[in-house]
N, C-alpha and C positions, 0 to 999 in steps of 0.2 A: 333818438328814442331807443330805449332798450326794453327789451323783453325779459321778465324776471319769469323763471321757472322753479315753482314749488311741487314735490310728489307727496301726493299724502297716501300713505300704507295703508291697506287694509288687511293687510298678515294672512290676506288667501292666497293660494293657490289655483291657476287657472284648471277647471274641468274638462273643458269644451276644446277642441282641435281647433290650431289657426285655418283662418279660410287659407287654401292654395294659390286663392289669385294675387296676394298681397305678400309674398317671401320673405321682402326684404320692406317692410310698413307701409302705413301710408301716410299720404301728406293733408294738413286738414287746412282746410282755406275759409275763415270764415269771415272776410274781409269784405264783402257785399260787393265788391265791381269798385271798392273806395281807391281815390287816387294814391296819396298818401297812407304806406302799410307796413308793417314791420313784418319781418320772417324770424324764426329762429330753430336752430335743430332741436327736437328731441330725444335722450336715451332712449334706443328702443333695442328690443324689448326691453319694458319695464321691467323692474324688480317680481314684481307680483302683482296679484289686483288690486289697483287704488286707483287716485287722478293724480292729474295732474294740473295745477292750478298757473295760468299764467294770466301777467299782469304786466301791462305799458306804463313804466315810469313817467312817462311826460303826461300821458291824458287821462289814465286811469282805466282804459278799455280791460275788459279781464273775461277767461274762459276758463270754465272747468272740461277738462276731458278723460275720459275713462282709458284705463288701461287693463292689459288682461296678462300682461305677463308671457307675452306669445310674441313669437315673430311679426302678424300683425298686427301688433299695436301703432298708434302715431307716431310717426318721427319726425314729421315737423307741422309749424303753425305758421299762419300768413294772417295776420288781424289790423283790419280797418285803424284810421287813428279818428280820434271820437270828436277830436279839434274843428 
């Protein structure tokens, strides 16, 4: 199983300061406790503010998630397989 990662731009620029407690990102786990999971890194920080669109070649599981263009943004994903 692979993880495709797509960024979609929103040509903004972040306003808001990154939180302090996350320096260097954070990790997003939306895999529910499922046996069977994929992981994959994320560029972080993002370009700017947009998402990030991922998507499991084998099951079709997919996540949008937001970026801000700051230190913390996501840098990686851990998602359930839907099989």
């Amino acid at each position: 199983m692979t993880l495709r990662v797509t960024w979609i731009d929103r040509r903004a620029h972040p306003k808001v300061k990154p939180n302090p407690a996350y320096p260097h990102g954070i990790d997003i786990d939306v895999s529910g406790g499922a046996k069977e999971c994929c992981y994959t890194p994320l560029p972080c920080p993002a370009r700017r503010i947009g998402f990030y669109f991922v998507e499991c070649d084998a099951c079709g599981q997919n996540a949008l998630i937001t970026t801000a263009g700051r230190p913390d943004d996501p840098r990686s994903i851990k998602m359930g397989c839907r099989k």
